[in-house]
C-alpha positions in Angstrom: 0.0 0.0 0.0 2.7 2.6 1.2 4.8 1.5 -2.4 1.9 2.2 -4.4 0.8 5.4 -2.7 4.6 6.5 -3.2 4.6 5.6 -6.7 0.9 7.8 -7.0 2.7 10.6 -5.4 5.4 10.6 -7.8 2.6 10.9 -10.4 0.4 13.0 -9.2 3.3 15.6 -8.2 4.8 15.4 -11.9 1.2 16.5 -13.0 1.6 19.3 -10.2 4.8 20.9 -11.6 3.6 20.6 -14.8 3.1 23.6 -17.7 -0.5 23.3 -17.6 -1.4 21.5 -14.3 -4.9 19.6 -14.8 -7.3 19.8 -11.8 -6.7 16.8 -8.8 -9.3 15.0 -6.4 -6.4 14.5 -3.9 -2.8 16.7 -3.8 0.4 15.4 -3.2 0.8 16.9 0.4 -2.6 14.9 0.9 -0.8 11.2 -0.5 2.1 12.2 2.0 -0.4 12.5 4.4 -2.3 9.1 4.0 1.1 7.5 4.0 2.0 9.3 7.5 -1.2 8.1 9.1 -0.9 4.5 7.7 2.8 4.2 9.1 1.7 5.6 12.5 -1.0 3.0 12.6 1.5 0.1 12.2 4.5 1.7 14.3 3.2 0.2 17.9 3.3 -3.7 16.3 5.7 -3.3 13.5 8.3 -0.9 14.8 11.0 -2.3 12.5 9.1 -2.4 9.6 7.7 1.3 10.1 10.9 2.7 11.0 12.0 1.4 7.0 9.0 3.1 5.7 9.1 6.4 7.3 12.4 6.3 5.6 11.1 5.5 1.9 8.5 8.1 2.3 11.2 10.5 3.9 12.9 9.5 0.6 9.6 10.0 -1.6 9.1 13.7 -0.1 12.6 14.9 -0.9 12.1 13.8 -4.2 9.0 15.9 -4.3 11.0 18.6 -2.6 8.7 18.7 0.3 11.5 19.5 3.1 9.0 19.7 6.0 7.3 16.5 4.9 10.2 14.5 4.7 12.0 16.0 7.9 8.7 14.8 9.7 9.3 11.4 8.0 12.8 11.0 9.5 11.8 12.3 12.8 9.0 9.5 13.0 12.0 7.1 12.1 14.1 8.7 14.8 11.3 8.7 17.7 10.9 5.0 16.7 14.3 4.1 17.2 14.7 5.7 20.4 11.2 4.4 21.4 10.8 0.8 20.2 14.0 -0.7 19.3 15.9 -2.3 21.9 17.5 -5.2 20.1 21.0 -4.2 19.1 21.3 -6.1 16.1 18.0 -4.2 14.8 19.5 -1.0 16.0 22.5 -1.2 13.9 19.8 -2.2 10.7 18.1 1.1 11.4 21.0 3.4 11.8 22.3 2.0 8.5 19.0 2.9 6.9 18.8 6.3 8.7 22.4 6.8 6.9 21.6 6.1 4.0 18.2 7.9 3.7 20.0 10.9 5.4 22.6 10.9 1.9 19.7 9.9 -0.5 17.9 13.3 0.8 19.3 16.6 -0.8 17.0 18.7 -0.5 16.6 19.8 3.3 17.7 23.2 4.3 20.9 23.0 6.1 19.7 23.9 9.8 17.3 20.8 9.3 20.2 18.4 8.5 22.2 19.4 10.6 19.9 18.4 13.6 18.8 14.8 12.0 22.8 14.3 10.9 23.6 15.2 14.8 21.2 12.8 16.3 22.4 10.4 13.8 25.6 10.3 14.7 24.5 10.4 18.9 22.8 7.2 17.9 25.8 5.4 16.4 28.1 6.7 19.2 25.5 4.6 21.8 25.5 1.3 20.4 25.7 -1.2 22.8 29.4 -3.1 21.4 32.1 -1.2 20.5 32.8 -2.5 16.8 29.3 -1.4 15.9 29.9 1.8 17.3 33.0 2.4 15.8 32.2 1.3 12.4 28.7 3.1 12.8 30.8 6.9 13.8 33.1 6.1 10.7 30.1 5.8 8.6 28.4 8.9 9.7 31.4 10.8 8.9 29.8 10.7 5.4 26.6 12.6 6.3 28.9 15.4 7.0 30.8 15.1 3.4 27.9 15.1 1.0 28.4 15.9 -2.6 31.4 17.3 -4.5 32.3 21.2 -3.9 31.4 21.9 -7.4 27.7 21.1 -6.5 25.3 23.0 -5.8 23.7 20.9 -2.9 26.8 20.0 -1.1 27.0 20.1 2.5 30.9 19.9 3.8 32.1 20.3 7.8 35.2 19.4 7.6 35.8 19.8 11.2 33.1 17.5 12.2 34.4 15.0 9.5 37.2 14.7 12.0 35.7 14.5 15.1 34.0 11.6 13.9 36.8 9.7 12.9 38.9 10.9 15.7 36.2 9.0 18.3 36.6 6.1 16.1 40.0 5.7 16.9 39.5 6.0 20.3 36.4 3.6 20.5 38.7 1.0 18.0 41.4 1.4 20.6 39.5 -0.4 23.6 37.9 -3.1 21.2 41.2 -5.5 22.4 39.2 -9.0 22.1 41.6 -10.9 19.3 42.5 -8.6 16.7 39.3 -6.4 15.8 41.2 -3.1 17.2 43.9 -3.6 14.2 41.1 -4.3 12.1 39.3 -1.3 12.4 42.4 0.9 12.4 42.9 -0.5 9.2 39.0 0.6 8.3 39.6 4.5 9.6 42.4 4.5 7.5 40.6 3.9 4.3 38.2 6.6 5.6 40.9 9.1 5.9 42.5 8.0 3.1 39.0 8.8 1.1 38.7 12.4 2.7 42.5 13.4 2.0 41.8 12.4 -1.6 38.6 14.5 -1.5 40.4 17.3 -0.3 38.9 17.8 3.0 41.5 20.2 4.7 41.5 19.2 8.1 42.4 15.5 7.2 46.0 16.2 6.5 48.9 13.8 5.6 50.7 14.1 9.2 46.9 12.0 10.9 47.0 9.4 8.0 51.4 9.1 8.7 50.5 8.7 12.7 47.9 5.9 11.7 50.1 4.1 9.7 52.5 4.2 12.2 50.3 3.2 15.2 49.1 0.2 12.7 52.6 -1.1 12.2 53.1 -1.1 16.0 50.0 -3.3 16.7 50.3 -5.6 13.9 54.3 -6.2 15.2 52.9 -7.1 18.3 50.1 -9.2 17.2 50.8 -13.1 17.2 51.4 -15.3 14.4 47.6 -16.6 12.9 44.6 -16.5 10.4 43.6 -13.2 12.1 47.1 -11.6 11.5 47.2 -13.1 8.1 43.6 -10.9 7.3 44.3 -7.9 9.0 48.0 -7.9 7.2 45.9 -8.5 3.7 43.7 -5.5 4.3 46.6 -3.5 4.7 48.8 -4.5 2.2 46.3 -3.2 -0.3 45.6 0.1 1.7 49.2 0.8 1.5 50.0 -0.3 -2.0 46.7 2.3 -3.1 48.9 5.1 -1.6 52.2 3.8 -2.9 50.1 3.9 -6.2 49.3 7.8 -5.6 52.8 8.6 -4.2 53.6 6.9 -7.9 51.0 8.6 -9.7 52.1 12.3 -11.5 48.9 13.9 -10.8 48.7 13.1 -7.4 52.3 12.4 -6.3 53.1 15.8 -4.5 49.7 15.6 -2.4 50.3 12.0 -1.1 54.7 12.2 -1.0 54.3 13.7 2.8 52.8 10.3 3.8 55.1 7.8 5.7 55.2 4.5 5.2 
């Protein structure tokens, strides 16, 4: 039912924006609507399943450039999570989707954003084990590195790209069970690899050197085994990427700082 009412919406609002718009029994705003009240009905026995489909209509109303509409949506989503879901397996399935809806949406205005990208990331930062957390912080670095400077709808905070991957390191630090703390060093690299090469200013070569470094140290002191052997894998081909770009002509003087 919601599917089809998003796929009228799409309709009926293409008919809206039109040249020549015909006259409508039922608006868009009034679809939206329906869909609000139907997902509201279910949230108290379906909390998982609403929480998904405040996020497709969120989704449906940015499309239609309804920024109030689909900030309502994700707020839903949001008082849903904090509300219903306790399980922390379907806690991580919602954040992902929160993400993702949060990057799929372009059209908020940026004091909106800013608050759902904030509670976001408070979400991610509560999880209840550590590796969840830490991946979950990494990822919402992205919410605040959306779009390419060129674009129009970009939204870039550099700073708060680094806080977030800062307090990854920090959470990866006390995950010390086997080897998942080299692991996800190894991860946050990649992540700060991807913002240096997107030209995010306050990711600079001296962090991604000090991470190397730190990595070298823990995998020296990790024992011989499979886990070694994956974790050693993963960063061979994280380090051969920026020997490729120290290599490179075009991007040789940008990536020459970093120690290896």
């Amino acid at each position: 039912l919601i599917f089809g009412a998003l796929r009228l919406a799409q309709v009926v609002r293409k008919l809206e924006t039109s040249e020549e718009p015909p006259e409508l029994t039922n608006s868009c705003r009034r679809i939206f609507q329906f869909m609000h009240e139907i997902v509201t009905a279910m949230a108290a026995n379906y909390p998982d399943l609403s929480l998904k489909l405040f996020l497709q209509c969120a989704q449906g109303a940015d499309q239609a450039d309804f920024k109030a509409i689909a900030y309502e949506f994700v707020s839903q989503a949001s008082i849903l999570y904090e509300d219903e879901l306790t399980d922390s397996k379907a806690q991580l399935r919602a954040l992902i989707s929160m993400v993702g809806t949060l990057l799929a949406c372009r059209n908020f205005n940026e004091e909106d954003y800013d608050t759902l990208i904030t509670k976001t990331t408070q979400y991610a930062a509560k999880l209840l084990k550590k590796p969840d957390q830490c991946r979950m912080v990494t990822l919402c670095s992205h919410l605040f590195w959306v779009g390419k400077e060129s674009e129009e709808k970009h939204y870039h905070d550099p700073r708060r790209v680094l806080e977030c991957l800062q307090r990854s390191l920090k959470i990866a630090d006390v995950c010390m069970s086997s080897s998942m703390h080299v692991h996800l060093f190894v991860e946050i690299l990649n992540q700060y690899l991807y913002y240096f090469e997107n030209d995010n200013q306050m990711i600079t070569s001296k962090y991604i050197s000090g991470l190397i470094a730190l990595i070298n140290e823990h995998i020296e002191n990790m024992d011989q085994s499979e886990q070694r052997a994956e974790v050693e894998a993963h960063y061979h081909n994280t380090l051969e990427h920026i020997k490729g770009m120290q290599a490179n002509e075009k991007t040789a003087e940008k990536f020459a700082p970093i120690e290896l």
